[in-house]
N, C-alpha and C positions, 0 to 999 in steps of 0.2 A: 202535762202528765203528772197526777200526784199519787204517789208510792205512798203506801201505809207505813212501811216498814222506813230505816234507817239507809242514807245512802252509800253507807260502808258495806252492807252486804252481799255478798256474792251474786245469790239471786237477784236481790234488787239490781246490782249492777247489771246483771245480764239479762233482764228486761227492758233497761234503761236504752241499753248499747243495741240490742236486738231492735226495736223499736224504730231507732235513730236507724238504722242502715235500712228498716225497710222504705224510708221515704225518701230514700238516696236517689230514686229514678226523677223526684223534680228537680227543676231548673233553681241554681243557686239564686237564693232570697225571695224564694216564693213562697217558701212556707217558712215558719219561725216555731222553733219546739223552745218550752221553756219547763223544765221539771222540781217538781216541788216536793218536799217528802215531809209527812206529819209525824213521823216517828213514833206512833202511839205507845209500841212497846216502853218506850222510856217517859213519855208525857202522858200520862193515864189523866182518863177522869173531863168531866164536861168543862170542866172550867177550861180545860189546855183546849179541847177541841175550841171552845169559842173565842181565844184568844188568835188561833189559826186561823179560823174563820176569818176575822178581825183584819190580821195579817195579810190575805188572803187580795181581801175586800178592797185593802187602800193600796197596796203594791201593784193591784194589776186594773185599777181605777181607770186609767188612762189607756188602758190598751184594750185591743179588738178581739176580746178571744172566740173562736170561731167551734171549737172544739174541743173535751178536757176526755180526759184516758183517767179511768180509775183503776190504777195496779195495784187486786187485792181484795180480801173483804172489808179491810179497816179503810181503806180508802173510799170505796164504795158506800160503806155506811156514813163514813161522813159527809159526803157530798149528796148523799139521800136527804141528809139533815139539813146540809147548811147552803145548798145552793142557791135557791133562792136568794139569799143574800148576798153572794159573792156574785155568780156565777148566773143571772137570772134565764131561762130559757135556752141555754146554751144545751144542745145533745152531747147525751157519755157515751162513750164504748167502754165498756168492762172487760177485766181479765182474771186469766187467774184466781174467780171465786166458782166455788164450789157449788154442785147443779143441786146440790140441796137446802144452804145460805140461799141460793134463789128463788125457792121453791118455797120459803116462809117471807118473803119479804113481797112489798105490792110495790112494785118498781113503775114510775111515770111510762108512758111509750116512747118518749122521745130518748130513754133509759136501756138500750143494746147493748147487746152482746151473748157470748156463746159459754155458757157455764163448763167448768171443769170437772171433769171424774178423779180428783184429787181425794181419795181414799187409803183409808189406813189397811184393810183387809188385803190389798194386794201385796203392801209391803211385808206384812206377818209371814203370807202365801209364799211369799219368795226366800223368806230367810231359811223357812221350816223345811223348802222345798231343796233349798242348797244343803242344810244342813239336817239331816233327816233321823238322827239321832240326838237330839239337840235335849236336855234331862228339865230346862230352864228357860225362859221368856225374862228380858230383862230389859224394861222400857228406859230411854234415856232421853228425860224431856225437862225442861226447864220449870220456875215456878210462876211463871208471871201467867196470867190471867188466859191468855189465849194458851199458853206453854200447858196449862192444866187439861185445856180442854183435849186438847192433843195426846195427853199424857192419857186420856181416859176414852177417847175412841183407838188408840193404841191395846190398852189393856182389852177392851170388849174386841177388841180382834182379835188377837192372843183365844181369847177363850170361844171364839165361833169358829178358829180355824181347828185346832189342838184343845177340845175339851178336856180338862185333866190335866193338865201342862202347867207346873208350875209358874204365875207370872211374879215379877217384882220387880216394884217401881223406884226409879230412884229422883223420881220431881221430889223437889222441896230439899233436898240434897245443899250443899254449898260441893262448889267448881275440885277445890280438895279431895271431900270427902266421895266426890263420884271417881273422879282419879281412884282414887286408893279400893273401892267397889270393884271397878272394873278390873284393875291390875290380878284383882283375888280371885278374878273368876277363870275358868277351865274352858278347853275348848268344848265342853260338853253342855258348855252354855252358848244362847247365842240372842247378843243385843239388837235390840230394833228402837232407831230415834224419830222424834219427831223436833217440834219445833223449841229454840230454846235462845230465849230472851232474858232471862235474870235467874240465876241462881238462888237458892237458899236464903245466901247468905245477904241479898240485896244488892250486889253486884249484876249490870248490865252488859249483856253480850250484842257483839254486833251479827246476829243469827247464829243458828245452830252450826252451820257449816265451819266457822272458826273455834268453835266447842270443838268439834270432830275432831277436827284436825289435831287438836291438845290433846284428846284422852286417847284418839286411837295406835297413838304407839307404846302406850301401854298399857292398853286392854289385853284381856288372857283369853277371847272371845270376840269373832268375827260381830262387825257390829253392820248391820243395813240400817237404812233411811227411807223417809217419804220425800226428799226433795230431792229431786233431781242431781242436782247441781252437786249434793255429796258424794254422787261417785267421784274419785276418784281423788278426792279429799278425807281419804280414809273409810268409805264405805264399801264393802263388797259388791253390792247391788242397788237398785231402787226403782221401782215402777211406779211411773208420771207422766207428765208431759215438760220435753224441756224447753226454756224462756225462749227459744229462737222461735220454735214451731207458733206460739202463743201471739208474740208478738207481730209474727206474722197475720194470722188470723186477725188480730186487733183491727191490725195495719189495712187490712184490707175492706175492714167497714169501715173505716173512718175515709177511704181514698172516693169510696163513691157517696158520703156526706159532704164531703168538700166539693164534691164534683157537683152539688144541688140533688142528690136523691133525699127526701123524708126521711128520718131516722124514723118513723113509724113504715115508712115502704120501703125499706133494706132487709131483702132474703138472705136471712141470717144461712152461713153454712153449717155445715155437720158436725156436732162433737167431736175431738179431736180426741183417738184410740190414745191412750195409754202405753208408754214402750218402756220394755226393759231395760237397762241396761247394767252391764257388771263390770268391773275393774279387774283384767285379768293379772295386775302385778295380787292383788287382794286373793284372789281366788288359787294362786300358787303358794304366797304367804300361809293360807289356810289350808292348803292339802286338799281341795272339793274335788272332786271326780267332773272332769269337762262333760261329761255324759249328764250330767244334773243340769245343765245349764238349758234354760228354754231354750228348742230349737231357732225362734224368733229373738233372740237376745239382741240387743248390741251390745259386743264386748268392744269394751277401749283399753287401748295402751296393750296392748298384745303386743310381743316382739315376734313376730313372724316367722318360721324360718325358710329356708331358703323356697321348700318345696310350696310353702303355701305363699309367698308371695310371687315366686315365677313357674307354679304348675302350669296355669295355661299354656307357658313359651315352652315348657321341658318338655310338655304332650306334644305341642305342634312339630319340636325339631324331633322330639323320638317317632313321632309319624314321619317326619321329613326324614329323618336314615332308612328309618324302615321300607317308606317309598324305595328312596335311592339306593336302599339295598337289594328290593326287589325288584327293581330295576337293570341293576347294577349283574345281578343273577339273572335276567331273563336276558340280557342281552350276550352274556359268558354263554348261556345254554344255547344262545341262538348263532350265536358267534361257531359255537363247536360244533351246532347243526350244519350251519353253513359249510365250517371249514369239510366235516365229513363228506358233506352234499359236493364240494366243490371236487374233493379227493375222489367219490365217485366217478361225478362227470367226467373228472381228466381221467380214469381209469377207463373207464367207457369211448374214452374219444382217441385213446389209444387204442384200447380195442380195435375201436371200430376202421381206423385207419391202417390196424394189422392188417385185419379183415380185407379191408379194401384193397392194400396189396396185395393179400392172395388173389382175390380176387380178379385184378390185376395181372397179377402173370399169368394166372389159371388160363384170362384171356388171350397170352401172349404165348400159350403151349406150344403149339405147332413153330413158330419160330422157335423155342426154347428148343426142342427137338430136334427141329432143322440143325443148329448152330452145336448143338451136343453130336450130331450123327458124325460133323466133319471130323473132328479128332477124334471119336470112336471108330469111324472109319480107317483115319490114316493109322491108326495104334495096328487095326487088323493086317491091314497092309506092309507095315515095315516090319508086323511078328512075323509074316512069312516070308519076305523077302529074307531077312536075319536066320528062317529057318533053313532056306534054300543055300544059303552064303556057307552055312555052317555041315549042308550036306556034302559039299563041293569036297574033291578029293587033290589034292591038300585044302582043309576048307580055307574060305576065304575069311579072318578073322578081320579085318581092318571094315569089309561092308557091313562084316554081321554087326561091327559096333557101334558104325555109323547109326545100320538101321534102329539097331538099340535104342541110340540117344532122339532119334527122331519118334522113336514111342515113348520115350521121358519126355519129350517135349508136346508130346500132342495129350497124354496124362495130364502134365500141367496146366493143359488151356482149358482138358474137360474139367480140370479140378477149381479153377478159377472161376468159372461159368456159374458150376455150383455154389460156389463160397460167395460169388456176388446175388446169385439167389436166395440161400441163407443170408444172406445179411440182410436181404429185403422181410424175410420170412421170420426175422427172430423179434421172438417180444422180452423188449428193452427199456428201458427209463430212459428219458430221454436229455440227450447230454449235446448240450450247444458248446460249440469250439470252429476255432476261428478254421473257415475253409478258402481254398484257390479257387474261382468258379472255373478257371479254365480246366483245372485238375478234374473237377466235378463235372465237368460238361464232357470231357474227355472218355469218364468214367461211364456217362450215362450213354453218349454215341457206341462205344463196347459192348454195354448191356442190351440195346436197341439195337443192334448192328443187323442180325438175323431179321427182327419183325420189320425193323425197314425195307431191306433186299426184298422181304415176300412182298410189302405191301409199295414193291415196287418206288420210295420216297426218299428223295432228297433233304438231309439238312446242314443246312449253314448255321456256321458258326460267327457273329460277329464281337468278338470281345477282344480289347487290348489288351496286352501282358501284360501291362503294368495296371489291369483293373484292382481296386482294393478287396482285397478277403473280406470277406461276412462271419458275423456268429451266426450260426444254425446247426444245427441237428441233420447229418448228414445223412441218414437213413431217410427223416424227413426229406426235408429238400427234394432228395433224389425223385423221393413219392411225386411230390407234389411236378415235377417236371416231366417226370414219365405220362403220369397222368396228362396234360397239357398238351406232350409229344403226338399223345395217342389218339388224344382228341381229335389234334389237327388234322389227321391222318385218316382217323371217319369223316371228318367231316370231306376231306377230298378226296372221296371215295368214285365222285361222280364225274373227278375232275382226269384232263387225261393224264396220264403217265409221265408225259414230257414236262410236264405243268408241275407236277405235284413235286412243292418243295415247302420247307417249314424252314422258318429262320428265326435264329435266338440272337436276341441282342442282349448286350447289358453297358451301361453308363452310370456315372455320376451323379446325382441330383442332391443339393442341397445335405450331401454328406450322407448319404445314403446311396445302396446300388439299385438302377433300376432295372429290371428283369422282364424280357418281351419275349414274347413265343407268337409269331405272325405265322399262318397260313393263307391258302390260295384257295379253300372251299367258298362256299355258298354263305359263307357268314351264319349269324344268330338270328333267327326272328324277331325283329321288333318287339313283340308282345312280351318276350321271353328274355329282354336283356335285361330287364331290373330286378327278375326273379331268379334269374339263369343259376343263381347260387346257393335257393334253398333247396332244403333237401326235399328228394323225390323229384326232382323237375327234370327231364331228359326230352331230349330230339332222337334219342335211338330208341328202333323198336323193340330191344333186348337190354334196354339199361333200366338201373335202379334208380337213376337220377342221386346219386351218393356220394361217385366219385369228386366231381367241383364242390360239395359243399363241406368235405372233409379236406378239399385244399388251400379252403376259403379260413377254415379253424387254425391250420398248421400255420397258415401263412399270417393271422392275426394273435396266433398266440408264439409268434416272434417277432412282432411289431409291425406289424407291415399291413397293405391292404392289396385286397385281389381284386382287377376288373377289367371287362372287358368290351370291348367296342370293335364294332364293324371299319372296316376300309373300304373308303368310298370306290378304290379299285376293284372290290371283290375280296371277300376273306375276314377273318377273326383277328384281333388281338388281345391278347392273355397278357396281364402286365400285375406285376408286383415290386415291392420295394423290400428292401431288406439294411437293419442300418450296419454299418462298416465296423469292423473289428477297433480300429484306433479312433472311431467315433465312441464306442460303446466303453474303452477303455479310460477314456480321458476322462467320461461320467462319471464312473467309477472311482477316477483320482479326488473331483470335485467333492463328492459323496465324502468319500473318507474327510478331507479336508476340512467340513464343515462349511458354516458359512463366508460370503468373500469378502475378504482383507483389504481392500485397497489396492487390487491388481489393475 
């Protein structure tokens, strides 16, 4: 690899180092890079180059060189000159010269590589383009040889971008007197550098990029460049191409010359675009409006803030609330659909269970009647007996009061009758509390007393005294039994008289009470016991099929389950469960408690 330029500078270094990493993928000691640098900027004139040559010639006598890199036009044009002599037959790849240096020179073919769009016009373009009031063009370029020329496709660009525009140059300058230039000038000026190797005064730089770096803190005027590498070494901008891209390209004709392709049959790639880039600490120092900057820019050294370096994550989680809020509200709105929906049902399923009790005694009239006639009966009876007592001369006061109290007492039984039919008949919220079944069973053979006598039927009762209370809804319950009673009772309609008997049981089970209602009918049809429970299903030619499936809701929305099954004897059984009062209570304890301690 031989660099035109000095190994101290910037650029060079970072073609050096660029270079070196892209051959980083062979295998350690297969390849051998050895880098040479001719310094022309400080060793002018044919004589130094034939001494290099010289140099050149007997240092690498002894060795295989397979390959030479010319980083440069000064490197390139010496080795146009002098290879033959050093270097006989060996293929270049070239870099980093300009596609117009190419364009005048007749290069061997075994002489590759991909010329550069290293131009001064774009830099002008971008100083004028940041700074668009800018009164002044004010080139900062060195005085040595190549530094002149620089200094003078600088100035002709000045003048094809901004005709009119004041330029001035400050080449030929000594290192001071541009210091003390620059410091004079106003932001209404704006410098643009190129390359800068020896001062005025015959002082030698190690590139323009270490010049920069000195004047530009105190320049009074944003200063851009043509090298790359000065961003952010005190230049605002610069458009180029920078040493890594280059060196890569290099890298990658030389990897298929080494691999045995002809340096005359390697398809050169594509010119390598040109990129901006800007030093955004530079462009806040100078107050540019961000809206100036090419939308294609690379800016460096930005300090980010929060939003632009975690916008993505801030979108994604404000989508992610937003989701979970929507979410979060469809499920509230559904929740309180629900809960209303639910509120309905159960309003409806009260209803409907009102309903069905009327419907229910509606069908139990004629006993209700029956059983009303008897103490309206005896009431008429012992009013006139009590009248007759009291016609009696001296009357008879001790019968007539008798009779009295035996018409308060037959009033009571009619007034009882009714108060236990209103209480079937009244629409009420329903209130679970702890019941006796025998109390309830007692209650319910009272209410049924009359529709039994008509319908000619026996029932037994078989519970212990000491069975445990249930919670339930005694209105419920009651329903649900009656209903059950009644059933039994159609259904042993066909059966004889002497026969017809219904028996209630209740027991124990695993802490819970179990509730039986047996008959001596004809049983359930087969087809008919797995449906027996929804609604509309009946064996009677005058039913809605409504009554089991509103006993089948009361009895599951107090925990419990309703079902029924045939007796291989002949007959039905209706069984449900109900759980115990000090079962339901001790929950309750646990609940409150919380979780368990170590009991």
């Amino acid at each position: 690899m031989i660099h035109g330029a000095e190994a101290t500078t910037p650029q060079t270094h970072d073609l050096d180092r660029s270079l070196r990493e892209s051959f980083g993928a062979f295998p350690a000691g297969e390849i051998h890079l050895f880098s040479e640098y001719i310094d022309a900027g400080r060793f002018e004139g044919v004589q130094q180059a034939r001494l290099q040559a010289a140099y050149f010639r007997e240092r690498y006598a002894e060795k295989q060189v397979d390959l030479i890199f010319a980083a440069g036009t000064l490197a390139l044009a010496f080795l146009t000159r002098y290879r033959d002599e050093i270097f006989p037959g060996i293929p270049i790849v070239f870099m980093e010269v300009r596609q117009e240096t190419l364009d005048n020179l007749k290069l061997p073919r075994d002489v590759i590589g991909v010329g550069t769009e290293l131009e001064a016009v774009p830099a002008v373009a971008l100083a004028l383009r940041l700074r668009p009031a800018s009164r002044e063009v004010v080139i900062l370029a060195g005085a040595s040889e190549l530094d002149r020329i620089w200094d003078a496709r600088l100035r002709q660009a000045a003048a094809k971008v901004a005709p009119g525009l004041p330029v001035r140059s400050l080449s030929g300058l000594s290192i001071e007197q541009i210091e003390r230039e620059l410091a004079a000038l106003t932001p209404e000026s704006v410098v643009v550098g190129g390359t800068f190797r020896r001062d005025g005064a015959g002082r030698f730089f190690q590139g323009s990029v270490p010049v920069l770096e000195r004047v530009s803190a105190v320049a009074g005027a944003p200063i851009f460049h043509v090298a790359v590498p000065a961003v952010g070494r005190g230049a605002v901008g610069s458009v180029g191409l920078p040493p890594e891209e280059m060196s890569r390209q290099a890298a990658g004709i030389a990897q298929l010359i080494l691999a045995g392709v002809p340096a005359e049959a390697v398809a050169l790639p594509k010119p390598l675009t040109p990129r901006t880039q800007v030093d955004w600490r530079q462009i806040q120092r100078w107050n540019i409006s961000q809206d100036l900057v090419p939308a294609d820019a690379v800016v460096l050294f930005r300090d980010l803030s929060f939003w632009d370096q975690y916008h993505f994550h801030v979108l994604a989680v404000a989508v992610l609330i937003l989701l979970e809020t929507s979410l979060i509200a469809a499920l509230l709105i559904e929740a309180r659909k629900r809960r209303r929906a639910e509120l309905l049902a159960h309003g409806q399923r009260q209803e409907l269970a009102r309903l069905s009790r009327v419907t229910l005694l509606a069908s139990m009239s004629v006993s209700v009647a029956h059983e009303l006639s008897q103490p309206l009966g005896a009431i008429l009876t012992n009013a006139q007996a009590a009248r007759l007592f009291l016609k009696q001369d001296p009357a008879d006061l001790a019968e007539a009061d008798e009779s009295l109290l035996a018409i308060i007492r037959s009033d009571h039984r009619a007034g009882e009758i009714i108060t236990n039919l209103r209480k079937m008949l009244l629409k009420k919220e329903v209130s679970r509390q702890a019941l006796s079944l025998n109390e309830l069973l007692a209650e319910l053979l009272k209410l049924l007393d009359s529709e039994l006598n008509l319908r000619r039927t026996k029932v037994e009762v078989d519970v212990a005294d000491d069975c445990p209370s249930v919670l339930a809804d005694r209105t419920q319950l009651l329903q649900v039994l009656i209903n059950l009673v009644i059933n039994a009772c159609d259904a042993m309609q066909s059966t004889a008289p002497s026969e017809r008997l219904v028996v209630i049981r209740a027991e124990t089970v695993d802490r819970r009470v179990l509730l039986r209602v047996e008959d001596h009918g004809s049983g359930v049809p087969n087809d008919l016991l797995d449906g027996k429970f929804a609604p509309f299903v009946t064996t009677k030619a005058n039913g809605l099929g409504m009554g089991l499936s509103i006993c089948r809701s009361i009895v599951e929305s107090h925990g419990g389950k309703l079902s029924v099954t045939n007796k291989a004897s002949g007959g039905a059984i209706f069984a449900f469960d109900l759980p115990i009062v000090a079962d339901r209570m001790a929950d309750r304890e646990l609940e409150r408690a919380g979780p368990a301690q170590d009991r």
